[in-house]
N, C-alpha and C positions, 0 to 999 in steps of 0.2 A: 504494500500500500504506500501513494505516495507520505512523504511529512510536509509539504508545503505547495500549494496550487495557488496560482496567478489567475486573477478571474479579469479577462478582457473587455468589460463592459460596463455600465451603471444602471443604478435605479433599482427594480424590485427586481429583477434579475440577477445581479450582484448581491445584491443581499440573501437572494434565496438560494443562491450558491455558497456565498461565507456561513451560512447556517448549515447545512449540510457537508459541509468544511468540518466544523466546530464539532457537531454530533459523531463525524468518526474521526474525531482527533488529529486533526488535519490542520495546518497553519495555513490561512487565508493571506493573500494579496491582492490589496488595489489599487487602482492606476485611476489617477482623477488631472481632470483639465482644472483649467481658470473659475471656471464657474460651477464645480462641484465641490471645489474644497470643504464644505462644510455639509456635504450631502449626506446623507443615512449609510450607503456602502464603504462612506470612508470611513465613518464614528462606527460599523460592527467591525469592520477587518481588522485582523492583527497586526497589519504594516498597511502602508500605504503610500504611494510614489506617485507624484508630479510627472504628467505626459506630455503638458502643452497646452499651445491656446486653446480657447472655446471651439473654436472651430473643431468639428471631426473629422476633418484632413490631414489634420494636423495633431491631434493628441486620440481619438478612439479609433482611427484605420491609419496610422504613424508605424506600420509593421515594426521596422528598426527600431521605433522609440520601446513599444511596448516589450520586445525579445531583448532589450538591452536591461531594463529591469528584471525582467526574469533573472535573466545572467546573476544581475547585480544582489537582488533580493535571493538568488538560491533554490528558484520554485522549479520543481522537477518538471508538473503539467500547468497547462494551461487550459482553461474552460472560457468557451468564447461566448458563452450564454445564446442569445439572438438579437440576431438585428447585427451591426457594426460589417467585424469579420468571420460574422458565423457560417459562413458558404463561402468564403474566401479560397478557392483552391491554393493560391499559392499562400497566402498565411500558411495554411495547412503544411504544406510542403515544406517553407520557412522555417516551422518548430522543428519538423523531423529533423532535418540540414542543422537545427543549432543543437538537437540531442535534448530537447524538450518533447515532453508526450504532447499531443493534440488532442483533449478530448472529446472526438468527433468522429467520422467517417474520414478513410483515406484521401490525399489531393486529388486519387484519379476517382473514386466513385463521385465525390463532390463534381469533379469536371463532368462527368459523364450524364449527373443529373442535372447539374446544370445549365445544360442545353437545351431545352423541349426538345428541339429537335433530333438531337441527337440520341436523347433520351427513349423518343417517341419510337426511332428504329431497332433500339438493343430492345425492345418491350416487344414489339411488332415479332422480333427473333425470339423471345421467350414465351410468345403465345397468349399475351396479356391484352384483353381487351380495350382498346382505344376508341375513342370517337374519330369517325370517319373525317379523314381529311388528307394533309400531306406529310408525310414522314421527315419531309426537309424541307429548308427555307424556299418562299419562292424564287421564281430566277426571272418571272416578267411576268406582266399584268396577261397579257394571253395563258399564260400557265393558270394562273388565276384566276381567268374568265372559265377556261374550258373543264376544272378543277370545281367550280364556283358549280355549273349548267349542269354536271354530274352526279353532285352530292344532293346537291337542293338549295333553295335561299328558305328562310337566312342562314350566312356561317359567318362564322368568324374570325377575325383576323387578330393572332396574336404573335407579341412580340419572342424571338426565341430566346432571348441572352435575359428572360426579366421575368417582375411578377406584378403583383398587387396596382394591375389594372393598367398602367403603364404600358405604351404600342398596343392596344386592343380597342380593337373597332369592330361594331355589330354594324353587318350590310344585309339588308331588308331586299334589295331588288339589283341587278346587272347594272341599271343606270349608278349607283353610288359606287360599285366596288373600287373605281378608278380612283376616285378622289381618296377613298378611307385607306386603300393601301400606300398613297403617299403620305397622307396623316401617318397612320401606323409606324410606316416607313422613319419618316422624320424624329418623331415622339419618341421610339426605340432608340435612333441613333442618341439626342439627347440623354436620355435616362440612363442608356447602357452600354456608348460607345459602340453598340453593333445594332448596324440598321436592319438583322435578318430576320422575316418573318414568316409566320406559317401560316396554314387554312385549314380549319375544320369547321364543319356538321353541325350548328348552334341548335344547342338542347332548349326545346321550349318549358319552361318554368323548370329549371331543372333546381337538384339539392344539391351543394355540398356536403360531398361526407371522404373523412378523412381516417386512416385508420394507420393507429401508433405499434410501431415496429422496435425491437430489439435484436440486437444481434453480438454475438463475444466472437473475441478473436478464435475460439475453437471450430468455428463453422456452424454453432446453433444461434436459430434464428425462431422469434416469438409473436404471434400479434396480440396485443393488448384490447380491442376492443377500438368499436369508432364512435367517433364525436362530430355530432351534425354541427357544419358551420355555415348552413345558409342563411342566416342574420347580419347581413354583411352593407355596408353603406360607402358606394364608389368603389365596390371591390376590396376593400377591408374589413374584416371580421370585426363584429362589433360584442358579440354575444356566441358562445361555444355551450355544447350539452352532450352527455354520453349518459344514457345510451342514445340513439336516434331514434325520435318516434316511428319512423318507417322502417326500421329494420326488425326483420325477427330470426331470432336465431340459425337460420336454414341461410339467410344473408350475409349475418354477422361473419358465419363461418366460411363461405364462400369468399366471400370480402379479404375477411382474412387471411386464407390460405393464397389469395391472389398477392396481398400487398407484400407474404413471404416468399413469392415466386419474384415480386420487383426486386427486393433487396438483393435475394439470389443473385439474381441477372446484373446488379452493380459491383457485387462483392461488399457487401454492405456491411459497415459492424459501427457498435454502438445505434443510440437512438437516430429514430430517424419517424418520418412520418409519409405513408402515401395517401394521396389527394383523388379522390373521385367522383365525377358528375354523376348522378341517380335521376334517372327522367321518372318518372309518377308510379309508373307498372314495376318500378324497381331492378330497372336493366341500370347497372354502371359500369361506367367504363372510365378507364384508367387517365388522369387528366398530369399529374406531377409529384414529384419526391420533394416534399423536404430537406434536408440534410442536416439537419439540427435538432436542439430541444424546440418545440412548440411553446411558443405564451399561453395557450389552453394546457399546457399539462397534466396541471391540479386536478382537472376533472376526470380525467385517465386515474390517477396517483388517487383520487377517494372513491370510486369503481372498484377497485383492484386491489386496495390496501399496500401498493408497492411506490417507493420511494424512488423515481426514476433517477434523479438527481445523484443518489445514493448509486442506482445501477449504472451509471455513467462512468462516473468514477472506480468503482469497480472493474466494471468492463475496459477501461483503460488503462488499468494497472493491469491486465494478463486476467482478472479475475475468470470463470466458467460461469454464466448463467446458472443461477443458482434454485430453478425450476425449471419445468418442462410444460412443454405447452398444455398438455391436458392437467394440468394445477394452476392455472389461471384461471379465476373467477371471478364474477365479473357480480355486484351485489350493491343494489340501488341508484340512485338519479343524481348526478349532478350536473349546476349550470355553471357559469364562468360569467360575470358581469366585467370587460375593459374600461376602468374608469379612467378618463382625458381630462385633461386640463383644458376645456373647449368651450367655447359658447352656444347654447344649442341655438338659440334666438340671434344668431348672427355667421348662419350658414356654418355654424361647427369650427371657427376660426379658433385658432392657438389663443390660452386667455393665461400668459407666465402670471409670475407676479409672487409677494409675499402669502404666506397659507397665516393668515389673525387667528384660524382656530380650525380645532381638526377632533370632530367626535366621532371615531372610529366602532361599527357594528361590533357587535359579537354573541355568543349565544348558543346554543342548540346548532349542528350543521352549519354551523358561519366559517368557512376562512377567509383572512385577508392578509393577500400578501401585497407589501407594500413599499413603498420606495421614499417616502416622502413623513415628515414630520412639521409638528407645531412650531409657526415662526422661522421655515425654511422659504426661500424663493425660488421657486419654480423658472427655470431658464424657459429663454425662446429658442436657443440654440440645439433643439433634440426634438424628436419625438416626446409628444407630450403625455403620453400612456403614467399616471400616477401611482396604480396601484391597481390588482384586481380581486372586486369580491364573487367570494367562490360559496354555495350552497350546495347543499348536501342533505337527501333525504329518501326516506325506504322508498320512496316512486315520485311520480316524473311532479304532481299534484303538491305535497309536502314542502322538495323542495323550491318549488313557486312560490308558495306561501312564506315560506323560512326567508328565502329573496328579498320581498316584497318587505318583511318585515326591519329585516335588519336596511334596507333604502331609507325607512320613513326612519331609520335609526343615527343614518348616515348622514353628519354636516361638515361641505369644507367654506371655511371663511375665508373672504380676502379677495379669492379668486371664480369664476366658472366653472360648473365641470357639466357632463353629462348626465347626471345623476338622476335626472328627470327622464332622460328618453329609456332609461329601463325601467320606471316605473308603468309607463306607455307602453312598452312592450309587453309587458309580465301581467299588465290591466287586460290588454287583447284579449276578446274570446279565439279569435284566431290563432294566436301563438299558444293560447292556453291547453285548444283542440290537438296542437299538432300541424296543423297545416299551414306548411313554412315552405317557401323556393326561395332562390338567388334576390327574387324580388320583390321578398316580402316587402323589406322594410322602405324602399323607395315608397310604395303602396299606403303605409303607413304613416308618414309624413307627411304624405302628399293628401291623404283625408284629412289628418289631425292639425294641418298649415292655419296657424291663425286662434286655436284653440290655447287653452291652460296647458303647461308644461308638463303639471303634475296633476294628480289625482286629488279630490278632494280630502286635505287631512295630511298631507306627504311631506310636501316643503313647511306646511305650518306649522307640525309638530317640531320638524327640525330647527324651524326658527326660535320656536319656544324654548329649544334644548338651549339653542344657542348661546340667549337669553340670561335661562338661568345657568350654567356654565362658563360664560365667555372671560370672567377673570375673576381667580381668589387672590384678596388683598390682605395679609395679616392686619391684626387691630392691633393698636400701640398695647402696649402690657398695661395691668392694671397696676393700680397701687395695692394690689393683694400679692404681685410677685407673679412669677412664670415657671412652668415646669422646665427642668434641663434642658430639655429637644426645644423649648421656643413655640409659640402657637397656641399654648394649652393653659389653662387656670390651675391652679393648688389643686381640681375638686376632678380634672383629667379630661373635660370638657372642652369643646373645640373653642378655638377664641377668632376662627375665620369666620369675614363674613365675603356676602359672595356679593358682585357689584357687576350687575347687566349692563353689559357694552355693547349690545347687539346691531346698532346705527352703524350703516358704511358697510355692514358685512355682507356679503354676497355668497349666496348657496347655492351648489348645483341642484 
């Protein structure tokens, strides 16, 4: 087992790696820019090293900065959390070449999933279901017309070197394809430095569903169970759940054995996640790999009772999968709420800023994992993801409830968040039933444009919390004297009083 790991990232993901550091006795490093100094992953880690400016060119993707700490701090692995260089093939590469573990998948499976396209062909050779379209980037708009007249309209056009929506354009009829594959075109090269795109088959109202994979350097490979992620807003996952209302176990399995024939097909080890569209009658076909831990995790890890974080790091120290697939079980509901630091009332804009108070849920089925604390300043420089809360309950009903409960629980001051639009959701009889595609929540905006944010009773209690919590002020001592500790009378009694400063504070 390692004794020291270098975690390459910030926010709740650094922390929920130094936590799982700390639990099997493992010394944490972290690497912080200009405007994290004073962030939560740098106050849990047990060292902590200066990367660079704000910018993340320059201090969170600084390959050289980040592996010269290593060096410097002594940390045998590194964990790239997600997001940054967590697909980075050559980071990848880079560790191996300085004699640091990588705790990931290899440079070459990473390069090989990396590419739709290329991806799309080793699958096509492995016998794995894809949505119809082309195996490889186009090479001209006639390829793409006669490509286009074959499959059917609409298809669609997506970037191959990329993801989260970026070079992808839905073409309704022959007359648009011209234009959207220049779009496409250009948008790709921006985003990803490679302008190459593909075409496929556009699933009408389809689901995402994603299904979490493990694999050890021994050659065994595990699927954990999938998590619907079609609650997604401009192609970001806003909202994750496992099990998926549409799957049943004759799925689950099929699903599964499939996403262990992907990883097969890469030479896959450690976590990883494969991606797939589900049209209504529950045909799915294989869409992309992950190559990293998932931000939905947690929802897999209280499913399953397993500590992926934990299997990670195992598996990259030489460890053996430490079960076998017919000992994974798979035992009640949970969702994943993405809480942002955004404005919903102003098109979802970034809203930094100082946090004046932070009344964090808890309870029954509550986790929260979180990145952010009371009196910290939220940068503009990052993805603005704060924290996410996760529910947990014997079916899918409970934990909606338990959700819903701990929101109206949930207050941050100072700043915006979204904390409203999953009360909205979770209100839905629609989401309530199950019946969820890619488009739900466009749909759901787009009715509720104009209305209250929240539910009656949601943000008001939070205010009230706010209220009466938002600052304890000690009372001068009396002239009866003070206990030792400060605070307290001779008789052991509290000597705080509490003083509402709820004015100027802003709630999600």
């Amino acid at each position: 087992m390692f004794k020291k790991i270098l975690i390459a990232n910030r926010g709740e993901i650094a922390v929920r790696v130094i936590r799982a550091c700390r639990e099997l006795g493992i010394t944490s490093v972290a690497v912080y820019s200009d405007v994290d100094r004073a962030s939560l992953h740098v106050r849990k880690a047990d060292e902590a090293y200066y990367i660079g400016p704000a910018a993340a060119s320059e201090s969170y993707l600084n390959i050289a900065e980040i592996l010269d700490v290593a060096r410097r701090s002594g940390a045998e692995a590194i964990h790239p959390g997600y997001g940054f260089l967590s697909e980075n093939a050559k980071f990848a590469q880079a560790c191996v070449d300085s004699g640091i573990k990588f705790i990931g998948p290899t440079a070459a499976a990473m390069e090989m999933m990396g590419s739709k396209t290329r991806a799309r062909q080793r699958m096509e050779q492995a016998g794995v279901p894809f949505v119809p379209g082309t195996s490889r980037a186009l090479e001209s708009f006639d390829e793409a017309e006669q490509v286009a007249a074959r499959i059917g309209y609409p298809v669609m056009l997506k970037a191959a070197a990329g993801g989260g929506g970026k070079g992808m354009r839905l073409v309704g009829s022959p007359d648009d394809l011209e234009s959207a594959l220049e779009a496409a075109r250009s948008e790709a090269q921006r985003s990803f430095g490679d302008s190459e795109v593909y075409l496929e088959k556009y699933i009408v109202n389809p689901r995402h569903i994603e299904m979490q994979i493990l694999g050890d350097e021994q050659g065994n490979c595990v699927w954990l169970g999938e998590r619907e992620c079609s609650i997604q807003r401009r192609h970001q996952k806003v909202l994750e759940e496992s099990p998926s209302p549409l799957v049943d176990p004759d799925m689950r399995r099929r699903m599964g054995e499939i996403a262990v024939r992907v990883a097969r097909a890469a030479d896959y080890t450690n976590a990883g996640t494969v991606e797939f569209l589900s049209d209504q009658e529950k045909n799915f076909y294989f869409l992309e790999m992950n190559t990293r831990l998932q931000v939905e995790h947690p929802v897999t890890e209280l499913i399953t009772g397993l500590d992926l974080v934990h299997l990670q790091i195992r598996i990259a120290s030489g460890e053996k999968l430490p079960f076998t697939q017919e000992q994974v079980q798979i035992r009640g509901h949970a969702m994943e709420c993405r809480i942002y630091a955004e404005d919903p009332d102003n098109h979802y804009f970034p809203s930094p800023g100082k946090i004046t108070l932070l009344l964090a849920p808890s309870g029954p089925g509550i986790r929260h994992d979180s990145g952010i604390y009371e009196g910290w300043t939220v940068p503009i420089d990052y993805d603005p993801l704060l924290a996410k809360l996760i529910g947990y309950g014997t079916d899918r009903k409970q934990t909606i409830g338990r959700l819903l409960r701990a929101l109206n629980e949930y207050f941050v001051g100072g700043i915006k968040t979204n904390l409203s639009l999953f009360r909205r959701i979770l209100n839905d009889p629609d989401f309530q039933a199950g019946n969820l595609d890619t488009g739900y929540l466009d749909r759901l905006l787009a009715l509720s444009a104009g209305t209250a944010s929240a539910p009656a009773g949601g943000s008001e209690i939070a205010a009230v919390a706010a209220g009466l919590f938002a600052v304890l002020e000690p009372i001068a001592p009396s002239s009866h004297g003070t206990s030792s500790h400060g605070g307290g009378d001779r008789n052991g009694t509290s000597s705080w009083k509490r003083t509402a400063r709820a004015e100027g504070l802003r709630s999600g």
